[in-house]
C-alpha atoms as a printed R data frame, in Angstrom:
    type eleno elety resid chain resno       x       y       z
1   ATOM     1    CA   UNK     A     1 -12.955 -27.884  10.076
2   ATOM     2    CA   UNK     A     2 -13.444 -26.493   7.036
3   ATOM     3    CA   UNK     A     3 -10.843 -23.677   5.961
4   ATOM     4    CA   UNK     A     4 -11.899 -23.397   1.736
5   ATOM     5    CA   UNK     A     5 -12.481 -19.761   1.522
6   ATOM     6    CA   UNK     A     6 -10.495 -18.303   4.717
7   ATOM     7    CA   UNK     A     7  -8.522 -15.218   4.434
8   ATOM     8    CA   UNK     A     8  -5.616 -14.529   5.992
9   ATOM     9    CA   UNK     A     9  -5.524 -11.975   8.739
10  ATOM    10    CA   UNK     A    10  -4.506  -8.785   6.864
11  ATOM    11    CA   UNK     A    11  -0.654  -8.704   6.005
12  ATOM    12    CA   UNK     A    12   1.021  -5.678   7.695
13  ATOM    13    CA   UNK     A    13   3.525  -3.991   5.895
14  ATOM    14    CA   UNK     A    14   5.762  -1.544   7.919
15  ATOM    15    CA   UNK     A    15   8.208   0.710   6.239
16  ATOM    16    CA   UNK     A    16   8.036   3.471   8.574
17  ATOM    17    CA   UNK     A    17  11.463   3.927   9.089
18  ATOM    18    CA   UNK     A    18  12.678   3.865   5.863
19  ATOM    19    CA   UNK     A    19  13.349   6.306   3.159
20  ATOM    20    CA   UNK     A    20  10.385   7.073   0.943
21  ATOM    21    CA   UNK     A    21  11.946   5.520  -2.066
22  ATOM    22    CA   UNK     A    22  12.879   1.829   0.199
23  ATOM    23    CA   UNK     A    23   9.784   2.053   1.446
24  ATOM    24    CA   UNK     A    24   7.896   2.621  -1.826
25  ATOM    25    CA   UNK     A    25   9.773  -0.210  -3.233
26  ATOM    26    CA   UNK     A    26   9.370  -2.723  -0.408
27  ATOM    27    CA   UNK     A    27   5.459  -2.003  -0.434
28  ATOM    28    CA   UNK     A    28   5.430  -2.570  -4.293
29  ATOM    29    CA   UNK     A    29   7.364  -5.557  -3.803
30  ATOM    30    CA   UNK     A    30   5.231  -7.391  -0.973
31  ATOM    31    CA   UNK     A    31   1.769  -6.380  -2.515
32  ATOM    32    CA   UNK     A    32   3.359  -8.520  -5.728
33  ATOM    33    CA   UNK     A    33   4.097 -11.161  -3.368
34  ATOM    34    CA   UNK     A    34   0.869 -11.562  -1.922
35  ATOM    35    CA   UNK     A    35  -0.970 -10.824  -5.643
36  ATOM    36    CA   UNK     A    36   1.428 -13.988  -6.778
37  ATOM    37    CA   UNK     A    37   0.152 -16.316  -4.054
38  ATOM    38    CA   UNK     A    38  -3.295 -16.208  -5.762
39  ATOM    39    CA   UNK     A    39  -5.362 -15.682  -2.304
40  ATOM    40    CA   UNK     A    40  -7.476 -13.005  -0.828
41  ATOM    41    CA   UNK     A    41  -5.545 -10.717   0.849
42  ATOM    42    CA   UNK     A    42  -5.766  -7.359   2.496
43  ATOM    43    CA   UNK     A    43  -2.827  -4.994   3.850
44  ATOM    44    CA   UNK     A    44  -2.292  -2.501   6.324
45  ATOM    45    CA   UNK     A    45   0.580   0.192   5.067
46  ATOM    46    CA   UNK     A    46   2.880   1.834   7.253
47  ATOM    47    CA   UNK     A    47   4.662   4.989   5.842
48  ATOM    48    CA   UNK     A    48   7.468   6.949   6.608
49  ATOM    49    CA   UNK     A    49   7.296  10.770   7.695
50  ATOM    50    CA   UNK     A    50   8.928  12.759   4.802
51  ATOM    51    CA   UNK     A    51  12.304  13.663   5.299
52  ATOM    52    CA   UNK     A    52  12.670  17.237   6.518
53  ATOM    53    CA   UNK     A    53  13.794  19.718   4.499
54  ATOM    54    CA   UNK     A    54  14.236  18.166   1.386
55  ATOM    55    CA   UNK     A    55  12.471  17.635  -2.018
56  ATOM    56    CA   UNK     A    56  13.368  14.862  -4.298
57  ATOM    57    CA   UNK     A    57  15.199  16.560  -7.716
58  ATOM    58    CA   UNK     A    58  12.871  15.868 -10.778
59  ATOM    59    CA   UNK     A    59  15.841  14.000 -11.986
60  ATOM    60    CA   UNK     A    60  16.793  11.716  -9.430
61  ATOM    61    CA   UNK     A    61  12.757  10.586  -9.054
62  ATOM    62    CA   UNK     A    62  11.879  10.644 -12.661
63  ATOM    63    CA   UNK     A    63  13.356   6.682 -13.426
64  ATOM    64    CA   UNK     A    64  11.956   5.804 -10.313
65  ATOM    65    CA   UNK     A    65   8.920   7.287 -10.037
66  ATOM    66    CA   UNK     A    66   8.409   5.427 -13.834
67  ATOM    67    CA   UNK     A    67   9.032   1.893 -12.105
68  ATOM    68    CA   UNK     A    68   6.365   2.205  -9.787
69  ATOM    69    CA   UNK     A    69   3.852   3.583 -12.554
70  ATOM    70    CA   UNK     A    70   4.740   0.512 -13.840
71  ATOM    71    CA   UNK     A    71   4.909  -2.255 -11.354
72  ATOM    72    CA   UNK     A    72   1.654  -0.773 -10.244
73  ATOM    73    CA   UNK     A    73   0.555  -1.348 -13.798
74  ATOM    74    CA   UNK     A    74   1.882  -5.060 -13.989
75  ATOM    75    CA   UNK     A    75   0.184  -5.948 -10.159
76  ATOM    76    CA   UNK     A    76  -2.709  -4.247 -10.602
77  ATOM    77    CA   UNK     A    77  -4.765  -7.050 -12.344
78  ATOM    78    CA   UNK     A    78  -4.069  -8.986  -9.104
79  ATOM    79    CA   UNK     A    79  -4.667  -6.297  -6.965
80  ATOM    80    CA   UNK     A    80  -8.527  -5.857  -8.638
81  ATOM    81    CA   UNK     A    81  -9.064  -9.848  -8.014
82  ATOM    82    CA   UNK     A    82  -7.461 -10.337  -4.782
83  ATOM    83    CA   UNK     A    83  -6.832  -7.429  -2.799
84  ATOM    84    CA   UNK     A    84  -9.802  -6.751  -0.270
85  ATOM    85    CA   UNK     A    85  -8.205  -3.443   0.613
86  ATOM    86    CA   UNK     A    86  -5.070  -1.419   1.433
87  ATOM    87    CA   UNK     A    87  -4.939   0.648   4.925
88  ATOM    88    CA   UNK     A    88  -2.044   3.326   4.906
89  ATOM    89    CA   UNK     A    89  -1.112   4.848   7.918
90  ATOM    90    CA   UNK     A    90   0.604   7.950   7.119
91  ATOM    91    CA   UNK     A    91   1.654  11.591   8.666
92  ATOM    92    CA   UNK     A    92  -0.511  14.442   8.209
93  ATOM    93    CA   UNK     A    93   2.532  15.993   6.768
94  ATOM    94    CA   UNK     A    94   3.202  13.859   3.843
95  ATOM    95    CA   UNK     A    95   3.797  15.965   0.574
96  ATOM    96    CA   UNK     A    96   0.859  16.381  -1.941
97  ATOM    97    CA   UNK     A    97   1.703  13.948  -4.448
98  ATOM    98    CA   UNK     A    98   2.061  11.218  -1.788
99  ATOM    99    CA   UNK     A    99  -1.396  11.575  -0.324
100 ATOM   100    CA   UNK     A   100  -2.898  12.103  -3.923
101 ATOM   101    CA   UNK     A   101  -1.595   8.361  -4.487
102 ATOM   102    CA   UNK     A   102  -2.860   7.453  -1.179
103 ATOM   103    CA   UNK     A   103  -6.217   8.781  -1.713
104 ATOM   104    CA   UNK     A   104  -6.628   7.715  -5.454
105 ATOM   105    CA   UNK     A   105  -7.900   4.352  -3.995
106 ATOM   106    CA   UNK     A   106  -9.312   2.023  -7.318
107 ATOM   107    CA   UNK     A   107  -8.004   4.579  -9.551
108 ATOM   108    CA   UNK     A   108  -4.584   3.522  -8.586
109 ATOM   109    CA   UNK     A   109  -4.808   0.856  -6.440
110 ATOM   110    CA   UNK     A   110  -7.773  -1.732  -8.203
111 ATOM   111    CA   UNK     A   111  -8.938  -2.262  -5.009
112 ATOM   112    CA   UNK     A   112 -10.121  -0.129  -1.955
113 ATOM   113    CA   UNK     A   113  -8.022   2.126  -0.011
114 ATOM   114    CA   UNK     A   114  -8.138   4.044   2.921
115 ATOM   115    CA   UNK     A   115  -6.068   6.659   4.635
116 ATOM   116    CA   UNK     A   116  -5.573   7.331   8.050
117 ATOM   117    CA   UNK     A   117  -3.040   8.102  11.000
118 ATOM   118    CA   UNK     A   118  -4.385   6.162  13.229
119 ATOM   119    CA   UNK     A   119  -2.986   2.923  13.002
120 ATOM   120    CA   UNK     A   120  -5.581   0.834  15.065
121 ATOM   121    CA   UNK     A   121  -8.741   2.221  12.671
122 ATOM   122    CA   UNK     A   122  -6.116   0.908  10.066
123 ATOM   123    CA   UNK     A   123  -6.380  -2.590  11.742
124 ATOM   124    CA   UNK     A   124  -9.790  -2.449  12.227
125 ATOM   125    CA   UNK     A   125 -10.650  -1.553   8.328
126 ATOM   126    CA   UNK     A   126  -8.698  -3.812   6.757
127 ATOM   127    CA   UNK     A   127  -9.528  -6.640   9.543
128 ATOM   128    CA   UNK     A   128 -13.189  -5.932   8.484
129 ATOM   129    CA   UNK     A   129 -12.189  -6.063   4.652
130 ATOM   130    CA   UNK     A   130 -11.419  -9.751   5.125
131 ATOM   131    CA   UNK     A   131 -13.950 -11.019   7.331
132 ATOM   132    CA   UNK     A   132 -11.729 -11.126  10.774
């Protein structure tokens, strides 16, 4: 049998229960772990809800909202090359800025992206992305 060339079955990520700023981490952090294995890869993206009530201070996201710019920045090379796509599975209720980043697909991202609730047309996208 010849397996040169397979992709993996997309990697799901699920952060869904986590605060925004774990979960934004963690998916930072495993997209650089799959860009570092040097194979074709594509992800499906669960996100939280946003918490209720509550806006982030400018002050207490500023430093981290800079980290992601640049981790982004640093994975994004690997991202272009390797990532087949990126399926997030958000609320509808997620705040502006969120879905903006969401949406900004190869702006952002290098590579594809798609946005969706549903978490089975998720599957099915980024399942499709890598030929399974």
């Amino acid at each position: 049998m010849d397996i040169q060339g397979a992709v993996p079955a997309p990697r799901e990520i699920d952060t869904s229960g986590l605060p925004m700023d774990q979960a934004q981490a963690l998916v930072l952090d495993e997209l650089r772990a799959l860009t570092e294995r040097a194979e074709p890869f594509a992800a499906i993206l669960l996100m939280p809800a946003p918490p209720e009530g509550r806006t982030p201070a400018a002050s207490a996201s500023g430093s981290s909202t800079a980290d992601r710019v640049r981790t982004i920045k640093l994975i994004r090379p690997g991202l272009t090359e390797l990532c087949r796509g990126l399926a997030f599975v958000a609320p509808a209720d997620i705040p502006a800025e969120r879905a903006e980043a969401i949406h900004s697909g190869e702006q952002l991202w290098g590579c594809p992206t798609m946005a969706t609730q549903d978490v089975t047309a998720a599957r099915a996208w980024a399942g499709a992305r890598v030929g399974g």
